[in-house]
Structure formats: structure tokens, C-alpha cells
C-alpha angles and dihedrals in degrees: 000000000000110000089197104053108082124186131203109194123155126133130314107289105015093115108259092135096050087049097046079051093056095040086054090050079059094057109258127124122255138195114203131234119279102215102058098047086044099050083042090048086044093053099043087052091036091244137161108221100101137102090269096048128030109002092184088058093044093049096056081044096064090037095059091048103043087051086048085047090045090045092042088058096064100067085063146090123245134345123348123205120213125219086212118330138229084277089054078069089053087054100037087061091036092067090033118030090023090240148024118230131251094265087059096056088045085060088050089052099046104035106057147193148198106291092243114078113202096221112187109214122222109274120188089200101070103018122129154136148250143157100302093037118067107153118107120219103279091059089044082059088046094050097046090049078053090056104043084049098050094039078042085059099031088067088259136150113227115209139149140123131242099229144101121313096246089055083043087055094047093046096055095034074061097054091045089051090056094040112041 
């Protein structure tokens, strides 16, 4: 376990980037999220490892990165905030492939967090989608149920408002306060 790596994970849509992006105006160092700058790399090389083509691929491509990002925060100071973590893939297969194989939960198990996951729950209001996001609103529930159940067996603590950002940034800068 790590106590200062801190990850905020939850569906497509739910805010966690706006709220990574507010958290880093505050200072703290952030790492971004792995699925959208893949399905963005993949698109540009006409390549098959996203969400819409093969999920397998997609899958050992967010792993990777999540591990390099893991592996990236420990040559800094203080806390460092995720955009998703290694146990956001279990979920991820989990949902889509039904389940992740064995080498996936070793990572989680290696490569770990503060116990408290920021989980972002789904949120209507400012739901939507782009180019890398192509779920609708139902899929971003769904995805979010994934995650709470993966960080659950992974030994984490799920928490998060469902609130403002600005609420959202007070209420983690909270938990950081208490913890680091």
C-alpha cells in the first residue's frame, strides 16, 4: 500500500476529470486517466486496441499504463491523485469480458493505493458524451456498479459526494488533510 496515491475512479461522465483538473489547480499532482489517451493513440495509428474494437487489447493497454503511472508517482513528493487505477481493468473485464484474468489481480495486489478510493458516483446532470466516450448513461451506471465492486474486492473504501466541484474539491482536499 501507498498512503499518498489516491485514486478517483467511478463511470464515463461522472466528473472525475473535471475534478482531477481542479485538484491539480490546487497544487497536487495528478496522473490522467489511461482509456481516453489510448482510444485517442489507437485512432490516430489505426489501431485495435480501444473500448469499440478489441477489448482484450484495450484491457493489457490500461494496465500498462496504469503500472508506468504507479511506478512514475513514486519518484514524487506528496500525495498523487489517479485519474482510475490497475483495479478500474479488473473492473473494466469484469463488465466486458466477465472476468480479468489471474495476471490483472496480481497487479492489484502489487501495485497498490490509499486505502480510500474517491468513486465518483453516476450523475444525469452532467452526464455526456464525445469522441472517446461513447457510452450513454445507462453503460456509464453499469460501469460505475463495475468499479465499486472491483476497489470493494480489492480491500478498498469507496466515498465520494455527489456534490460541486468545488464541494468535491473541498471534500477530498479533507480526506488528504487527515491522511498525508
Amino acid at each position: 500500500m501507498n498512503d499518498r496515491l489516491f485514486i478517483i475512479t467511478g463511470g464515463p461522465g461522472s466528473g472525475k476529470t473535471t475534478l482531477l483538473s481542479a485538484l491539480a489547480r490546487h497544487g497536487l499532482t495528478t496522473m490522467p486517466e489511461a482509456g481516453r489517451a489510448i482510444i485517442q493513440d489507437q485512432t490516430r495509428i489505426g489501431g485495435t486496441g480501444w473500448h469499440g474494437q478489441d477489448r482484450q487489447l484495450f484491457a493489457e493497454l490500461m494496465l500498462g499504463w496504469e503500472m508506468r503511472s504507479w511506478h512514475e508517482a513514486q519518484g514524487t513528493d506528496g500525495p498523487v491523485v489517479f485519474d482510475r487505477g490497475i483495479p478500474d481493468v479488473i473492473g473494466y473485464l469484469q463488465l466486458y469480458e466477465g472476468e480479468a484474468p489471474a495476471h490483472v489481480h496480481a497487479a492489484a495486489e502489487l501495485y497498490r493505493y490509499r486505502p480510500t478510493v474517491f468513486l465518483a458516483p453516476p450523475w444525469p446532470e452532467i452526464f455526456g458524451q464525445d469522441a472517446q466516450r461513447g457510452q450513454d448513461f445507462d453503460e456509464a451506471v453499469a460501469t460505475a456498479e463495475a468499479m465499486e465492486q472491483a476497489y470493494a474486492m480489492a480491500g478498498y473504501d469507496l466515498l465520494l459526494p455527489l456534490a460541486t466541484v468545488e464541494a468535491r474539491v473541498d471534500f477530498v482536499l479533507g480526506v488528504l488533510d487527515q491522511s498525508v
